[in-house]
OpenMM code with the backbone's topology and positions (N, CA, C; nanometers):
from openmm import Vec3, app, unit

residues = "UNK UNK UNK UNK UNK UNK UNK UNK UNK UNK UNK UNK UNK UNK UNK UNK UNK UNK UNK UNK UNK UNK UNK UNK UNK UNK UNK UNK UNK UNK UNK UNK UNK UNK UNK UNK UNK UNK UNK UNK UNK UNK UNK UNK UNK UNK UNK UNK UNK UNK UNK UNK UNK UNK UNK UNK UNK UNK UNK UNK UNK UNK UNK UNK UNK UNK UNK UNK UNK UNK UNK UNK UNK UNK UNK UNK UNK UNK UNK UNK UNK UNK UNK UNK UNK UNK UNK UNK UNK UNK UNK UNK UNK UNK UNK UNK UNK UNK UNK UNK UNK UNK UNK UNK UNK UNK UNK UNK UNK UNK UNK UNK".split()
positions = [
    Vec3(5.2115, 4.5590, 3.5319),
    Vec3(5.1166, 4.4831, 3.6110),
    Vec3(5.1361, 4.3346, 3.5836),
    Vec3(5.1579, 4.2214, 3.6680),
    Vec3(5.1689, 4.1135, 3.6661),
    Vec3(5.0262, 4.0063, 3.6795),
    Vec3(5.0057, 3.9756, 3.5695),
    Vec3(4.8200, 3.9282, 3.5818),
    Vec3(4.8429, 3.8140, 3.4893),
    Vec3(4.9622, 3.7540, 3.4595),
    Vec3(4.9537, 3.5920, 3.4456),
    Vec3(5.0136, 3.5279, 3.5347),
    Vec3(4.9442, 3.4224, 3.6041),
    Vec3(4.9351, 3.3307, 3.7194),
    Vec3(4.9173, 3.1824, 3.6815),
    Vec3(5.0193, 3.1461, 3.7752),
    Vec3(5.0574, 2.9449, 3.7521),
    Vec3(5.0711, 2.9239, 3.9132),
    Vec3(4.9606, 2.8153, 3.8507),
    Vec3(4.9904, 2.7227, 4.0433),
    Vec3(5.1005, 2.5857, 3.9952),
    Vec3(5.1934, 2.6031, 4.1568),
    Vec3(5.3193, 2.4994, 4.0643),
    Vec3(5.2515, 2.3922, 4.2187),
    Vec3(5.2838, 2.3243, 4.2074),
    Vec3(5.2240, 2.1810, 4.3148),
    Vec3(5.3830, 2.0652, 4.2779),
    Vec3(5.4607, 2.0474, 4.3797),
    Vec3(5.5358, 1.9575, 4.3977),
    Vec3(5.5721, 1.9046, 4.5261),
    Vec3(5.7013, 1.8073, 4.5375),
    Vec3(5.7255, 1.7416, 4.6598),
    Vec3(5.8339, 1.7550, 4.6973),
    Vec3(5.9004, 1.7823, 4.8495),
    Vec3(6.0348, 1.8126, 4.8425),
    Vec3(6.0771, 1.7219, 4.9213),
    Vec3(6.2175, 1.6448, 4.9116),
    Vec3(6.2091, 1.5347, 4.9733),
    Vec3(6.2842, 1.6004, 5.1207),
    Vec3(6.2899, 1.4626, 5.1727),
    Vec3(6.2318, 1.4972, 5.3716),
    Vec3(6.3850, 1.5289, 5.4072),
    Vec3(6.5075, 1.5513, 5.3257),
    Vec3(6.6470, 1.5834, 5.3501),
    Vec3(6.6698, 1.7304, 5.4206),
    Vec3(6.6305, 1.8378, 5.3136),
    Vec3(6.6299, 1.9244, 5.3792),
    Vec3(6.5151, 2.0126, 5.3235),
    Vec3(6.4113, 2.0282, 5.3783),
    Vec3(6.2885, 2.0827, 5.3269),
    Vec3(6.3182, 2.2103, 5.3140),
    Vec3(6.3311, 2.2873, 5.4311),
    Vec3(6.3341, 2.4144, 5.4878),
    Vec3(6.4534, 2.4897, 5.3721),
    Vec3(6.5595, 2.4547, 5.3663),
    Vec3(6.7068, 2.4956, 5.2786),
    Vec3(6.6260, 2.5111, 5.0954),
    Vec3(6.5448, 2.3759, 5.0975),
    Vec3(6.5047, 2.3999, 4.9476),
    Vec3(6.3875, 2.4720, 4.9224),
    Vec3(6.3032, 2.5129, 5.0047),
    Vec3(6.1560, 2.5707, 4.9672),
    Vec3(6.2651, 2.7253, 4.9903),
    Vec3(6.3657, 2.7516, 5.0737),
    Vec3(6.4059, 2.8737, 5.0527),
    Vec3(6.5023, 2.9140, 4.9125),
    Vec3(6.5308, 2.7723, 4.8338),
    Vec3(6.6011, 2.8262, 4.6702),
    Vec3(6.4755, 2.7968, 4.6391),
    Vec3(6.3848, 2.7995, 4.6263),
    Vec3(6.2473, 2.7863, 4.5645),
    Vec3(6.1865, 2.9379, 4.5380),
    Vec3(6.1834, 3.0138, 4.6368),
    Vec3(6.1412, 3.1362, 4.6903),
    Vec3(6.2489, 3.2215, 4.6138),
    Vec3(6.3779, 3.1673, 4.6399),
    Vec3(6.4724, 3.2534, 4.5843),
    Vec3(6.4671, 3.2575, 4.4175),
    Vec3(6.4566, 3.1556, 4.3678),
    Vec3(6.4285, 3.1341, 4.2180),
    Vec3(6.3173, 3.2314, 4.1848),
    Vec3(6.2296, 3.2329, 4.2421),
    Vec3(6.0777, 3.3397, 4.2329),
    Vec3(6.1631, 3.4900, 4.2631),
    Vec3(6.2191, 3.5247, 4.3453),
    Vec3(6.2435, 3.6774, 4.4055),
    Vec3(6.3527, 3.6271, 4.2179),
    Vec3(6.4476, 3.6017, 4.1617),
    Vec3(6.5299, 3.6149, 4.1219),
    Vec3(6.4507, 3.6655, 3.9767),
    Vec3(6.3738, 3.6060, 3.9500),
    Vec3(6.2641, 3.6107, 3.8250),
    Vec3(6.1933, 3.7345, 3.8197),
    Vec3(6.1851, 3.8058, 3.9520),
    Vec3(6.0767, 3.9336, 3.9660),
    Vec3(5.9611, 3.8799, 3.9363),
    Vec3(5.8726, 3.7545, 4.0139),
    Vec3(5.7502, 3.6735, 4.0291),
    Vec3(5.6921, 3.7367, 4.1684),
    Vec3(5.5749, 3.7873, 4.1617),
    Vec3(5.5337, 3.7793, 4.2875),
    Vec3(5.4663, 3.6740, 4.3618),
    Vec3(5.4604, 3.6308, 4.4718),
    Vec3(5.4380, 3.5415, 4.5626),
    Vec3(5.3068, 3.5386, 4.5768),
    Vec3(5.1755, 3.5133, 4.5024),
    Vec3(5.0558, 3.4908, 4.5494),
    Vec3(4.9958, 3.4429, 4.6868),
    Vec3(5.0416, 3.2781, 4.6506),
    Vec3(5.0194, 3.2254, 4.7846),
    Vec3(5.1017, 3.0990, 4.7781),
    Vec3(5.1398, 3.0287, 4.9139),
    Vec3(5.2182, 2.9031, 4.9136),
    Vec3(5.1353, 2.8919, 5.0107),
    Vec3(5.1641, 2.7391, 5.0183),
    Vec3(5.0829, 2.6585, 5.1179),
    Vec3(5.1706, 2.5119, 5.1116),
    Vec3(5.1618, 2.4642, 5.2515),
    Vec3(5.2543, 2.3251, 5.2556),
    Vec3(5.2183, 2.2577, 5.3480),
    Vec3(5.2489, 2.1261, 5.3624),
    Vec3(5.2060, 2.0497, 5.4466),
    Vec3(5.2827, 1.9010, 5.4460),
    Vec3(5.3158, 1.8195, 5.5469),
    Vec3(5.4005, 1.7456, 5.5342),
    Vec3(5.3166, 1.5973, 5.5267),
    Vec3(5.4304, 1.5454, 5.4605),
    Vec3(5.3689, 1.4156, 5.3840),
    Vec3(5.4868, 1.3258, 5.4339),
    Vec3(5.4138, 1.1710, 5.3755),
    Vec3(5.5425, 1.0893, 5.4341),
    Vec3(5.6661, 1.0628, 5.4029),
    Vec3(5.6586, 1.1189, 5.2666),
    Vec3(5.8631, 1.1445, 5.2180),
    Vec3(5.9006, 1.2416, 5.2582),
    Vec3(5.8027, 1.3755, 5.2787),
    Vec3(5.8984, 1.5029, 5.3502),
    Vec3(5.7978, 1.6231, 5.2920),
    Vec3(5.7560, 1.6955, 5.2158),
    Vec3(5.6499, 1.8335, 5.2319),
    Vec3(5.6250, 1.8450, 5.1129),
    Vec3(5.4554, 1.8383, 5.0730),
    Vec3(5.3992, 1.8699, 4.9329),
    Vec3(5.3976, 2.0417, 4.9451),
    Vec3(5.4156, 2.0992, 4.8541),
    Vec3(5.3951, 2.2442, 4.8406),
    Vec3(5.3085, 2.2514, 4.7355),
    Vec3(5.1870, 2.3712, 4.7484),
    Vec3(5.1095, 2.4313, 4.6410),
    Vec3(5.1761, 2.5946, 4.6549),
    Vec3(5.2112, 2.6553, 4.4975),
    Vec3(5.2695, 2.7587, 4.4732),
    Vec3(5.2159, 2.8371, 4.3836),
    Vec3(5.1583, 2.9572, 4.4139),
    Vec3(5.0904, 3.0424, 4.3170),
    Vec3(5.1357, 3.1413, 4.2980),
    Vec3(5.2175, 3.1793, 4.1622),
    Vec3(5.3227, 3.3272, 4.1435),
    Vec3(5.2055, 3.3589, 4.0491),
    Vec3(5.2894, 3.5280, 4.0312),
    Vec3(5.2327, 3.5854, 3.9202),
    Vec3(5.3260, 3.6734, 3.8434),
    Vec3(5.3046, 3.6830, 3.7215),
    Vec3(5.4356, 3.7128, 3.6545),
    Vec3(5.3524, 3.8078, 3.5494),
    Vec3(5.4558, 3.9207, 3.4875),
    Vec3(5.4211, 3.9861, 3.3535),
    Vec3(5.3834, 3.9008, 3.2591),
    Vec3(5.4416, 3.8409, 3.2311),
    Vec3(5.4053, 3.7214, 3.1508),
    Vec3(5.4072, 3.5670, 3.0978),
    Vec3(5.3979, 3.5281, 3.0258),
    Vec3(5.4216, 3.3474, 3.0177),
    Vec3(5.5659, 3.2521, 3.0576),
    Vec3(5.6584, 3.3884, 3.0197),
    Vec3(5.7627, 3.3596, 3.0190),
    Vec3(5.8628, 3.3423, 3.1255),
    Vec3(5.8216, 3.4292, 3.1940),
    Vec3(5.9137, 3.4031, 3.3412),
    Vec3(5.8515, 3.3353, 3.3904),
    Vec3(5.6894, 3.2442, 3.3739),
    Vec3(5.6534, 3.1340, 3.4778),
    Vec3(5.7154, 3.0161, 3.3779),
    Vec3(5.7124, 2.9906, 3.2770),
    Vec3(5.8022, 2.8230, 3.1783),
    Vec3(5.9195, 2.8603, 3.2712),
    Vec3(6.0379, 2.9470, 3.2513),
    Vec3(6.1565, 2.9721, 3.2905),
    Vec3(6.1785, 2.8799, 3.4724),
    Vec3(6.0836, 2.9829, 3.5071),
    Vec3(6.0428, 2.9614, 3.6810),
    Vec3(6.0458, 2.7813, 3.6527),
    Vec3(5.9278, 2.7450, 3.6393),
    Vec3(5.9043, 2.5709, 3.6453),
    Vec3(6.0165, 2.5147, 3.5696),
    Vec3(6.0977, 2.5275, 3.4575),
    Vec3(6.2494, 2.4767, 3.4106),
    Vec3(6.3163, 2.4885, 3.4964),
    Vec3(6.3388, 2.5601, 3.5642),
    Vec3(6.4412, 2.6142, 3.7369),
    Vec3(6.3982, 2.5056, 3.8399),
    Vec3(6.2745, 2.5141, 3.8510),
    Vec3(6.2218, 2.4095, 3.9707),
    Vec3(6.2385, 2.2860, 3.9254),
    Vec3(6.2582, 2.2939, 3.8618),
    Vec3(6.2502, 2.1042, 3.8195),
    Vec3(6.4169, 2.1017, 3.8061),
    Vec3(6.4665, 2.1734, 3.7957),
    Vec3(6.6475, 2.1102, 3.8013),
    Vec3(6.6871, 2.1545, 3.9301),
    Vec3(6.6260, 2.1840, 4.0649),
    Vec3(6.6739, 2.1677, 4.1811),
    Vec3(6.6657, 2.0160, 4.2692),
    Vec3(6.7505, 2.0119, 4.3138),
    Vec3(6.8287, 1.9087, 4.3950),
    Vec3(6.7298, 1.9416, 4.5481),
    Vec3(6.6146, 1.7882, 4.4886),
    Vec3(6.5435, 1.7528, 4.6355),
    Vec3(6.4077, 1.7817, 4.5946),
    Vec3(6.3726, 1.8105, 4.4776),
    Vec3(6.2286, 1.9030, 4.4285),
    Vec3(6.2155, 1.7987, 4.3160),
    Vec3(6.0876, 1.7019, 4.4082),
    Vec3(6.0516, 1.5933, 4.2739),
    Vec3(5.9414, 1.6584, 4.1889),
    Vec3(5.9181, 1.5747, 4.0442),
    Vec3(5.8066, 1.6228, 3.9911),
    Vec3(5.7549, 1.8141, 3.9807),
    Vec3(5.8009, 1.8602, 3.9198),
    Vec3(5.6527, 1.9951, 3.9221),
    Vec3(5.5484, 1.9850, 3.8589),
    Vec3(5.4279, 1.9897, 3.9051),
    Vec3(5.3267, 1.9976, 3.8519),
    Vec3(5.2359, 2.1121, 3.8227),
    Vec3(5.1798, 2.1771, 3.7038),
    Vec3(5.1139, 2.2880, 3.6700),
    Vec3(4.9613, 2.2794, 3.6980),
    Vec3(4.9060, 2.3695, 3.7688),
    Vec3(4.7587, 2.2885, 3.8185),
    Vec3(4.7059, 2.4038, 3.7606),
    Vec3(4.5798, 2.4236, 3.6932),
    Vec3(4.4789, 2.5090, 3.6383),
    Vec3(4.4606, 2.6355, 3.7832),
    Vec3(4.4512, 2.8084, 3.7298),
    Vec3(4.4487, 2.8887, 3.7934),
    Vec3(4.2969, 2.9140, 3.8016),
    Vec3(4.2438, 2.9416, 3.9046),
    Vec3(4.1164, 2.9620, 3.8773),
    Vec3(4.1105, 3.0822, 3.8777),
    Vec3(3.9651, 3.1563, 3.8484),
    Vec3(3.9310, 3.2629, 3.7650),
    Vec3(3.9745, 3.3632, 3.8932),
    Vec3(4.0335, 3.4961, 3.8691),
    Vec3(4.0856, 3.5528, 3.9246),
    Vec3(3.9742, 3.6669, 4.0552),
    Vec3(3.9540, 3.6629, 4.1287),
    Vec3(3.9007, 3.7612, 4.1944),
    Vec3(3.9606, 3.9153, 4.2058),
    Vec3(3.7805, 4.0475, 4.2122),
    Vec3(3.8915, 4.0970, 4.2116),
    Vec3(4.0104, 4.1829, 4.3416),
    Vec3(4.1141, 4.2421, 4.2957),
    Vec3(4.1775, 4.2953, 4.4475),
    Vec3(4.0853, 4.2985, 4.5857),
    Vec3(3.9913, 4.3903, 4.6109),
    Vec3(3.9288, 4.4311, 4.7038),
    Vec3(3.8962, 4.2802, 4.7959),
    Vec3(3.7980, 4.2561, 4.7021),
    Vec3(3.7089, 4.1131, 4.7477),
    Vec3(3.8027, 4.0211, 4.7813),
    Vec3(3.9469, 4.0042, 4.7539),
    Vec3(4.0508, 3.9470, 4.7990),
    Vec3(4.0910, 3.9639, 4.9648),
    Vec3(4.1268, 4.1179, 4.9120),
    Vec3(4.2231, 4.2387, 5.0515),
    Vec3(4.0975, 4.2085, 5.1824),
    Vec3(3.9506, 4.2020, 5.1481),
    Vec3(3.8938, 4.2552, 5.2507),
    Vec3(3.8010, 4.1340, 5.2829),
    Vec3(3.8254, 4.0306, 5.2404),
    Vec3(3.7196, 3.8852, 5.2528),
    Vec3(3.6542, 3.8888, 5.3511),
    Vec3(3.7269, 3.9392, 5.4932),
    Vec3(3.6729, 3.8678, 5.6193),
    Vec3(3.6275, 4.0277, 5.6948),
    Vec3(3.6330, 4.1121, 5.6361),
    Vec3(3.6051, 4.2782, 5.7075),
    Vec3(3.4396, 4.2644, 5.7003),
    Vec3(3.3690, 4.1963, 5.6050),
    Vec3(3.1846, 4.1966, 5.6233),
    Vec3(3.1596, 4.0639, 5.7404),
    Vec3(3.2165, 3.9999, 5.7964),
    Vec3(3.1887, 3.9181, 5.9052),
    Vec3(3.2466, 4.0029, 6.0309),
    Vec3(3.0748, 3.9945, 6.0769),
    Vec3(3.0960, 4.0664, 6.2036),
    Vec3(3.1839, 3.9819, 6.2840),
    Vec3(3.2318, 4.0531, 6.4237),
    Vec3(3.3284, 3.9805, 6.5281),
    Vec3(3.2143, 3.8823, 6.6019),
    Vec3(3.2230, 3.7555, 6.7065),
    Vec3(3.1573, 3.7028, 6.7492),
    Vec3(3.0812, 3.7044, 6.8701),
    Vec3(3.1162, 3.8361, 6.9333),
    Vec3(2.9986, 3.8707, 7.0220),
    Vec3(2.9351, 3.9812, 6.9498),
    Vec3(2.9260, 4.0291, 6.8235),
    Vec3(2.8509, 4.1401, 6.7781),
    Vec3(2.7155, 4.0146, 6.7226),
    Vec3(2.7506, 3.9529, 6.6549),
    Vec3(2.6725, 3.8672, 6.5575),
    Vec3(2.5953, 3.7861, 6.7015),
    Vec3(2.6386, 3.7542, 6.8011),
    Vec3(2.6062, 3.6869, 6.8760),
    Vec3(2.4780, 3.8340, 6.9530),
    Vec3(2.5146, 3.8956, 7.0055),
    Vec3(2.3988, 4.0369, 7.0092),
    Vec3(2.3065, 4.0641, 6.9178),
    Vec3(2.3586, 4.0564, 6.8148),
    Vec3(2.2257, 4.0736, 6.7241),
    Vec3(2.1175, 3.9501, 6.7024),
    Vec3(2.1715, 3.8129, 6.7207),
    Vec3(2.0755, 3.7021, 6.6964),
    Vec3(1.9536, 3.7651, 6.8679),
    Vec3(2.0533, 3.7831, 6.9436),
    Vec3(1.9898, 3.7848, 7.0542),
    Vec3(1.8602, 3.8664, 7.0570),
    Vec3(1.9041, 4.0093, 7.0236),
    Vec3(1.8084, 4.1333, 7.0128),
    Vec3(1.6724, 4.0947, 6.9123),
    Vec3(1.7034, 4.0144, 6.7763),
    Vec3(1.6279, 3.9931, 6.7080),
    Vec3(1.5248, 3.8675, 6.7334),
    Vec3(1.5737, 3.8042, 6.8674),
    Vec3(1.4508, 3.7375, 6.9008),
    Vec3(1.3622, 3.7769, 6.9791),
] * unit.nanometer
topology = app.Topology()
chain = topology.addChain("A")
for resn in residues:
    res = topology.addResidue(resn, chain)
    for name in ("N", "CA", "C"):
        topology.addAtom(name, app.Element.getBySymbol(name[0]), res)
């Protein structure tokens, strides 16, 4: 079971974004890290990424961030605090207790 987790937060410069967030990904598949969540968004040198793996243990995430930081185009990595873990379910099913928007919209109705 993989239940230690690192958020990595860096910048990739605006050369070739797309080519390096995919040795990024590949460095993670190569480690046996699973892919929590990524998220990106472009900035004015070229795309900040937030990266959340999860690993057996401490060791393949140091390894992981030593890897990221000696790729070509990947400034800075930064380690950002994981917050407290939720659990599976309440994850898998967040949005299954919000009704659809003509149900919720029927019921305000009926109840006036």
């Amino acid at each position: 079971m993989k239940n230690t987790q690192a958020n990595f937060r860096f910048c990739i410069e605006d050369d070739a974004p797309i080519a390096t967030l995919e040795a990024v990904l590949a460095i993670a598949r190569r480690l046996d890290l699973d892919l929590c969540s990524l998220r990106s968004h472009a900035i004015a040198g070229g795309l900040e990424v937030q990266l959340r793996l999860a690993a057996a243990d401490e060791d393949g995430l140091t390894l992981c961030r030593m890897r990221l930081n000696n790729v070509v185009g990947i400034l800075a990595v930064r380690v950002l605090p994981v917050a407290a873990a939720a659990t599976p379910l309440a994850t898998t099913y967040a949005y299954s207790a919000i009704p659809p928007y003509n149900s919720a919209h029927q019921h305000r109705q009926e109840s006036v």
